[in-house]
Short mmCIF file of the C-alpha atoms (twelve columns), coordinates in Angstrom:
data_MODEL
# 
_entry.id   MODEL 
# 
loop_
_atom_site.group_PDB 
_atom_site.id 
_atom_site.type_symbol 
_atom_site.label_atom_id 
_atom_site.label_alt_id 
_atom_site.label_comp_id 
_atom_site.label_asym_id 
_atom_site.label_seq_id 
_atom_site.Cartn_x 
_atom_site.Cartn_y 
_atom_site.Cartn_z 
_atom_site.pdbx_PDB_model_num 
ATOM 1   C CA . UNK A 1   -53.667 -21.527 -0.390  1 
ATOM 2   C CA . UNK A 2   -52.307 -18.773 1.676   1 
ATOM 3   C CA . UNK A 3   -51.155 -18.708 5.422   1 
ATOM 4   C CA . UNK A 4   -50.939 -15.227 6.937   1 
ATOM 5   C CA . UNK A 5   -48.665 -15.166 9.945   1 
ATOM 6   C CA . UNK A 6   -49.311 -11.880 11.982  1 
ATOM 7   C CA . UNK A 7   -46.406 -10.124 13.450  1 
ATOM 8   C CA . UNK A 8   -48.546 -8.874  16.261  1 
ATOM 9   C CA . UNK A 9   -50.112 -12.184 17.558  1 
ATOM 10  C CA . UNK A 10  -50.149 -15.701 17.365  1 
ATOM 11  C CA . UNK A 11  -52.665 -16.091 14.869  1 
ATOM 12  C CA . UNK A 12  -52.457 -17.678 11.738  1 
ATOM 13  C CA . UNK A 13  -55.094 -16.967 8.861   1 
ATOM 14  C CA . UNK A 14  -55.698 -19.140 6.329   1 
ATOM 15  C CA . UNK A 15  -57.092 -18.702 2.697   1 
ATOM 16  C CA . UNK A 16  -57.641 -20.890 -0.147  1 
ATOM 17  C CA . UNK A 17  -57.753 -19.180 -3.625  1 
ATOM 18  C CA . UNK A 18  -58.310 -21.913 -5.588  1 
ATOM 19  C CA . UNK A 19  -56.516 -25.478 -6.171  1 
ATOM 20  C CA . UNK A 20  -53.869 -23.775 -8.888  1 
ATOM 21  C CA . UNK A 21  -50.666 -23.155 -7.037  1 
ATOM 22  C CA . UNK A 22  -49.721 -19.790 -6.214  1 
ATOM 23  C CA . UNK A 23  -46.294 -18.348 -8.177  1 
ATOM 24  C CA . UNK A 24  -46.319 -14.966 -6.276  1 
ATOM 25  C CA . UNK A 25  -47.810 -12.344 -4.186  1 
ATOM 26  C CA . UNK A 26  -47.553 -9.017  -2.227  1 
ATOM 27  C CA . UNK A 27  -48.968 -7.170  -0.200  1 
ATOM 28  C CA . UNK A 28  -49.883 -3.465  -0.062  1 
ATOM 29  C CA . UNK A 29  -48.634 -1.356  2.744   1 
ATOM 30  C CA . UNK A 30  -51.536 -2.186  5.130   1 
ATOM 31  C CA . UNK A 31  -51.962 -5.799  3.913   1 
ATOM 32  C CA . UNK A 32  -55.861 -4.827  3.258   1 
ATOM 33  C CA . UNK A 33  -54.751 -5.432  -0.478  1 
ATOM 34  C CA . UNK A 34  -53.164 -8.504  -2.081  1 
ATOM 35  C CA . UNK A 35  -51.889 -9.248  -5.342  1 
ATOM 36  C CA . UNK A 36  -50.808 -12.874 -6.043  1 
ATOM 37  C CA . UNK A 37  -50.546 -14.888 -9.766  1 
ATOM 38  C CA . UNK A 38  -51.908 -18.384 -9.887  1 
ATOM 39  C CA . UNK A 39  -49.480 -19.867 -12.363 1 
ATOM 40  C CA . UNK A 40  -50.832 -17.796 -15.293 1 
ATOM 41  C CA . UNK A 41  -49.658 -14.719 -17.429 1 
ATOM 42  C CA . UNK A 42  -52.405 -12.636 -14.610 1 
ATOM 43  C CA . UNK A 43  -52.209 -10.782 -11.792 1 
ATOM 44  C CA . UNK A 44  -55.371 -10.536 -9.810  1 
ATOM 45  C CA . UNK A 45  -56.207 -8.003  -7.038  1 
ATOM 46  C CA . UNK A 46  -57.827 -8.406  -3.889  1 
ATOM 47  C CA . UNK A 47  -59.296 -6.680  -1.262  1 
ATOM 48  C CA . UNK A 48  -60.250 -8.050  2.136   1 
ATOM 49  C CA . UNK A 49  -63.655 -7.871  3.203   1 
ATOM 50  C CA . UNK A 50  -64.737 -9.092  6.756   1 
ATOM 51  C CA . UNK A 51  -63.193 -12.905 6.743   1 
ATOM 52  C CA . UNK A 52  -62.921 -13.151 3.115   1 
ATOM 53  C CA . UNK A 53  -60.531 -11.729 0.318   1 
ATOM 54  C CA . UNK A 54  -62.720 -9.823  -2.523  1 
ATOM 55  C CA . UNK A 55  -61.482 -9.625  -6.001  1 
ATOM 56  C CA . UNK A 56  -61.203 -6.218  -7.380  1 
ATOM 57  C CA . UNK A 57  -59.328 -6.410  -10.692 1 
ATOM 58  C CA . UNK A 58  -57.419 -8.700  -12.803 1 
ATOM 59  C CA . UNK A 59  -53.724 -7.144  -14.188 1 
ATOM 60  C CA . UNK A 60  -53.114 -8.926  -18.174 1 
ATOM 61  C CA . UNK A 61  -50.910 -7.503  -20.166 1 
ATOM 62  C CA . UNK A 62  -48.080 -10.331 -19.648 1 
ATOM 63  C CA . UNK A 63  -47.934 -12.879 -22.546 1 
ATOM 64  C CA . UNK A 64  -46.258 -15.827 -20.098 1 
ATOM 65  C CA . UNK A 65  -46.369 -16.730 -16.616 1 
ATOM 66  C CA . UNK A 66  -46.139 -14.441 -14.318 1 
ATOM 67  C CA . UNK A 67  -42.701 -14.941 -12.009 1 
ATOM 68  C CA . UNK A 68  -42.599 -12.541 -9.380  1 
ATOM 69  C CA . UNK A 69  -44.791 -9.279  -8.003  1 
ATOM 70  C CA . UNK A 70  -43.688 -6.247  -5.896  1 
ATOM 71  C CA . UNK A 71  -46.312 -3.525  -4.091  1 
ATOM 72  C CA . UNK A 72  -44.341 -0.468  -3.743  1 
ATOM 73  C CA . UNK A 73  -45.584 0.718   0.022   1 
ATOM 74  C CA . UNK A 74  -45.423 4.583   -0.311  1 
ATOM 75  C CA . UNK A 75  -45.909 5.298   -3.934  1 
ATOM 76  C CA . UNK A 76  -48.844 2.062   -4.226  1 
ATOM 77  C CA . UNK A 77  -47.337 1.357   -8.023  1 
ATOM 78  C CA . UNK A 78  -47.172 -2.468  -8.568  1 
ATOM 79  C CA . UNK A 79  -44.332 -4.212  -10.540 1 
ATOM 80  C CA . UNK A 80  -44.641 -7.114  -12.398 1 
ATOM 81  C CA . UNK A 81  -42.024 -9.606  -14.629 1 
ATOM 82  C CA . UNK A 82  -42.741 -12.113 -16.316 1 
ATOM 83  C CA . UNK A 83  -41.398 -15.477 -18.196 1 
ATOM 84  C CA . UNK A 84  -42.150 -12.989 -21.145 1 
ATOM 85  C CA . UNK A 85  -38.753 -10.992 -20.424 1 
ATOM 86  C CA . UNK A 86  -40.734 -8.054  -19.697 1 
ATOM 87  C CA . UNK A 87  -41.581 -5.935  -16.850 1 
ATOM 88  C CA . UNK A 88  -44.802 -3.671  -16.076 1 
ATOM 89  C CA . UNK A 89  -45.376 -0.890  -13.636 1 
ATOM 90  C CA . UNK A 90  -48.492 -0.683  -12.644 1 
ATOM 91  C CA . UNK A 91  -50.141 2.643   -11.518 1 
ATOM 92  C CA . UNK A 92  -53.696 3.829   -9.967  1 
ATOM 93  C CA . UNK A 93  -55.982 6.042   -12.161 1 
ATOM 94  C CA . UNK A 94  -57.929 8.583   -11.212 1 
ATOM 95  C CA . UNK A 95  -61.149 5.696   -10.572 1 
ATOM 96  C CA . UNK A 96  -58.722 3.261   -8.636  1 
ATOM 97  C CA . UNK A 97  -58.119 0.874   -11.338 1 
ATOM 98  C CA . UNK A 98  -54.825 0.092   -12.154 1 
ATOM 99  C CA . UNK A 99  -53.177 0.554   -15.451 1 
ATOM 100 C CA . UNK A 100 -49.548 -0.285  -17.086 1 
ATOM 101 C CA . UNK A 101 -46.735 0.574   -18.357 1 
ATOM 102 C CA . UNK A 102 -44.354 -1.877  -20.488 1 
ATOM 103 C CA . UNK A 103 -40.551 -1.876  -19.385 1 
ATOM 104 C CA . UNK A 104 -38.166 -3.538  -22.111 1 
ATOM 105 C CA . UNK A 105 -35.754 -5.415  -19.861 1 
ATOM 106 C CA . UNK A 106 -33.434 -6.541  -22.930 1 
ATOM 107 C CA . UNK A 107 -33.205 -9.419  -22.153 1 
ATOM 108 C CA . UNK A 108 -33.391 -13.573 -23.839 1 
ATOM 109 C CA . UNK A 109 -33.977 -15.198 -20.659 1 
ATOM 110 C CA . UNK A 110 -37.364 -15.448 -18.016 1 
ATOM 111 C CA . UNK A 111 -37.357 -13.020 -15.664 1 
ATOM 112 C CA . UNK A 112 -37.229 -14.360 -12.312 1 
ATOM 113 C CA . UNK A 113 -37.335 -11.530 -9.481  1 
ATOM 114 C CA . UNK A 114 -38.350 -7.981  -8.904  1 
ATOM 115 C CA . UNK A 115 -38.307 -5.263  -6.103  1 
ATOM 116 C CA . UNK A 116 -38.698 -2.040  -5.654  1 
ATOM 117 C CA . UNK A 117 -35.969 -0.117  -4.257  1 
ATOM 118 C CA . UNK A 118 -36.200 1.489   -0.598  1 
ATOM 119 C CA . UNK A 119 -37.018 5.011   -2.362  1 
ATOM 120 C CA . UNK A 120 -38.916 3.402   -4.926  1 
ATOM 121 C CA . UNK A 121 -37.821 5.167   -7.705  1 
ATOM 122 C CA . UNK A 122 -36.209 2.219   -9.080  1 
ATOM 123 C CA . UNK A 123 -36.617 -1.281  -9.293  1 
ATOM 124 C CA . UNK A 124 -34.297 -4.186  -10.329 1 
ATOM 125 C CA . UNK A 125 -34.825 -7.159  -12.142 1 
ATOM 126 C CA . UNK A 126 -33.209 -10.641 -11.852 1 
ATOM 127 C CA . UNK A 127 -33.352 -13.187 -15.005 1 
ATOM 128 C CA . UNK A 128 -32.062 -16.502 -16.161 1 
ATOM 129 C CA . UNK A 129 -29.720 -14.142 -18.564 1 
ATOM 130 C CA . UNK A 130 -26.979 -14.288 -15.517 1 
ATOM 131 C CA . UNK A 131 -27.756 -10.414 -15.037 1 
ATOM 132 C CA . UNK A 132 -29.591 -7.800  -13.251 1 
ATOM 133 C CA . UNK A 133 -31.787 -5.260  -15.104 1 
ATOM 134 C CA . UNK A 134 -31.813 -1.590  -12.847 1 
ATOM 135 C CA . UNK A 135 -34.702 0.274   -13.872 1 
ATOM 136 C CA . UNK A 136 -35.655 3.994   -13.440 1 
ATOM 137 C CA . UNK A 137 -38.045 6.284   -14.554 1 
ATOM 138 C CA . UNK A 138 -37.250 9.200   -17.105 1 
ATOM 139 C CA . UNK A 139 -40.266 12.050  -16.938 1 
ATOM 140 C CA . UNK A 140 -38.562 13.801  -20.096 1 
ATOM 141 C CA . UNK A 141 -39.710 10.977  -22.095 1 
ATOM 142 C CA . UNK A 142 -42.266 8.786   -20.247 1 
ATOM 143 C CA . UNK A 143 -40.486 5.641   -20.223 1 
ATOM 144 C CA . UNK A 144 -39.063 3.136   -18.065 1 
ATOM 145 C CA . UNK A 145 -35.324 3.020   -18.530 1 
ATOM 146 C CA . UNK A 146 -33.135 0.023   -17.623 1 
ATOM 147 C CA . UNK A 147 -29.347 -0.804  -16.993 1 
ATOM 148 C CA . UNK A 148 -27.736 -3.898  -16.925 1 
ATOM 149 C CA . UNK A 149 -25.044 -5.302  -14.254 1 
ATOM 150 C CA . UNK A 150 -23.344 -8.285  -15.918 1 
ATOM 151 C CA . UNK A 151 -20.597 -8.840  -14.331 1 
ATOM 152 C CA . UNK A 152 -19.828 -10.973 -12.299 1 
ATOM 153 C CA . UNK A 153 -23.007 -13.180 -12.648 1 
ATOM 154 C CA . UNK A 154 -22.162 -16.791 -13.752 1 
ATOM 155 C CA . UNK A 155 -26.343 -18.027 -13.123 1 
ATOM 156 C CA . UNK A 156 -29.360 -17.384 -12.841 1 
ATOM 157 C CA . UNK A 157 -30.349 -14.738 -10.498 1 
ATOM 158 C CA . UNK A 158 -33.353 -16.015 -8.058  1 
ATOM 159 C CA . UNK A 159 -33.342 -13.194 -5.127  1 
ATOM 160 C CA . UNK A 160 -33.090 -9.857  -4.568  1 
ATOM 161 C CA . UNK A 161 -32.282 -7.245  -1.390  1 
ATOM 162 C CA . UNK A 162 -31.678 -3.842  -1.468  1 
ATOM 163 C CA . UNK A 163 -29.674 -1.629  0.926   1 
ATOM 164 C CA . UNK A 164 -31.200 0.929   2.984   1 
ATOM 165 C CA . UNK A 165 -29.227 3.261   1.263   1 
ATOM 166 C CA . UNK A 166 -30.758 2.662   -2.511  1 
ATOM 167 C CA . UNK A 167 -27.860 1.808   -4.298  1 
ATOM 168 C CA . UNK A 168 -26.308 -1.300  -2.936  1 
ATOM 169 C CA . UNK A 169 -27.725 -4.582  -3.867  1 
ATOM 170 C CA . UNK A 170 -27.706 -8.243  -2.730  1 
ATOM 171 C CA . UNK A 171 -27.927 -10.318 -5.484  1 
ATOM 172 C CA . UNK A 172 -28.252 -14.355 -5.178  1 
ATOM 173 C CA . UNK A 173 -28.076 -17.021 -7.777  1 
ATOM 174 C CA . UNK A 174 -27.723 -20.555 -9.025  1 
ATOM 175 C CA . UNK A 175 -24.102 -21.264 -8.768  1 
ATOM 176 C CA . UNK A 176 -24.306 -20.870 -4.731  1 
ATOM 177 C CA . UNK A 177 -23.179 -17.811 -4.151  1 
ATOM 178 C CA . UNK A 178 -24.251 -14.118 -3.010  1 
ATOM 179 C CA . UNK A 179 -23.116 -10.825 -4.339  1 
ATOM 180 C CA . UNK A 180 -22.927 -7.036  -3.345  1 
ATOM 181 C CA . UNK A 181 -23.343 -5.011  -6.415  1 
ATOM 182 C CA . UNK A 182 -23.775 -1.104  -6.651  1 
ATOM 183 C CA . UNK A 183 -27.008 -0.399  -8.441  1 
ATOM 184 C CA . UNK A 184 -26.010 3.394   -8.203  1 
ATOM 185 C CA . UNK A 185 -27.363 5.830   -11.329 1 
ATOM 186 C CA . UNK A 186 -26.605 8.932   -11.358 1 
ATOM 187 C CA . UNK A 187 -30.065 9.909   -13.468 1 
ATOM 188 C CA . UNK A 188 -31.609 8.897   -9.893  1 
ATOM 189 C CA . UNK A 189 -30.114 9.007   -7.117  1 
ATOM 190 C CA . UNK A 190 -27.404 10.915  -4.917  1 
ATOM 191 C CA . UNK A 191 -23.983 9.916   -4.141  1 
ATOM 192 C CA . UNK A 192 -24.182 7.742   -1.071  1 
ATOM 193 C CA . UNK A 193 -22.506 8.128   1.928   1 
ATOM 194 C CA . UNK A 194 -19.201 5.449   2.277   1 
ATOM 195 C CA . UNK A 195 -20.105 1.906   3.776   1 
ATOM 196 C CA . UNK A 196 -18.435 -1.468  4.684   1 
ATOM 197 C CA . UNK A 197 -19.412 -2.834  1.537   1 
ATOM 198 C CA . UNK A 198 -18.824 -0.170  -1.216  1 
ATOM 199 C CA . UNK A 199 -17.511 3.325   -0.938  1 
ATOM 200 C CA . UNK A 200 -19.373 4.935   -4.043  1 
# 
């Protein structure tokens, strides 16, 4: 089950999708579209219609459990990890379906977290490996490509903020403790401007 708070009343919605439990969802930029995993290696679609939510498509190309889900607001692609140790972005065809593309994290652990970064052009990746995968997209050769910030992780990573400036991220994990990390590439993004926090 699902409870939808809305910002601009005091409403609350509520929506059963079945007595699994729910892993993870996200909305898409309007909230008209949800994608959520119950418990499985799939990632189902829906769309609301009237009082109900309508299913539209279901996302399986994980081999394990799904573990988290991000909707990228502007550019509508869909990321995806997975207890697998992969990662797929998910992209709109020309009829509306969605269809992937496999990211090789390099990792030996579960994935545990993914989001999309403010310009969404990147995306990073926590995991049970006591890293953080950063992930761009190379045109030149069609593929997702991914760095890894080790140090100083001593966990397993379970959350995930970005900056508003794309390169800084907040990284939390098992051992109690927060980090600021630069998740800067120079293959995608420009030099940021100095802040409190970093000055790269």
């Amino acid at each position: 089950t699902l409870i939808f708070l809305k910002r601009s009343q005091t409403m609350i919605e509520e929506h059963s999708f079945g007595p699994v439990p729910i892993t993870c969802h996200s909305f898409n930029k309007d909230c008209s579209q949800l994608a959520l995993s119950l418990n499985s290696n799939t990632v189902d679609i829906y769309k609301k219609s009237g009082q109900k939510w309508e299913k539209l498509q279901s996302l399986e190309e994980h081999s394990e459990r799904v573990t988290s889900i991000d909707w990228a607001a502007n550019t509508d692609r869909i990321v995806t990890a997975s207890a697998d140790r992969n990662a797929h972005v998910w992209t709109r065809d020309s009829t509306g379906q969605f269809r992937p593309t496999l990211v090789l994290l390099r990792i030996d652990r579960a994935a545990t977290v993914v989001k999309w970064s403010p310009l969404e052009n990147k995306f990073a990746v926590g995991s049970g490996a006591k890293l953080v995968s950063v992930c761009h997209f190379e045109p030149e050769h069609n593929w997702w490509v991914c760095k890894q910030i080790k140090k100083p992780f001593k966990s397993t990573v379970t959350c995930l903020a970005w900056h508003p400036n794309n390169c800084l991220l907040a990284v939390g994990a098992t051992d109690f403790k927060a980090r600021i990390v630069s998740a800067y590439l120079k293959e995608a993004d420009e030099k940021p401007a100095a802040t409190c926090w970093a000055a790269t």
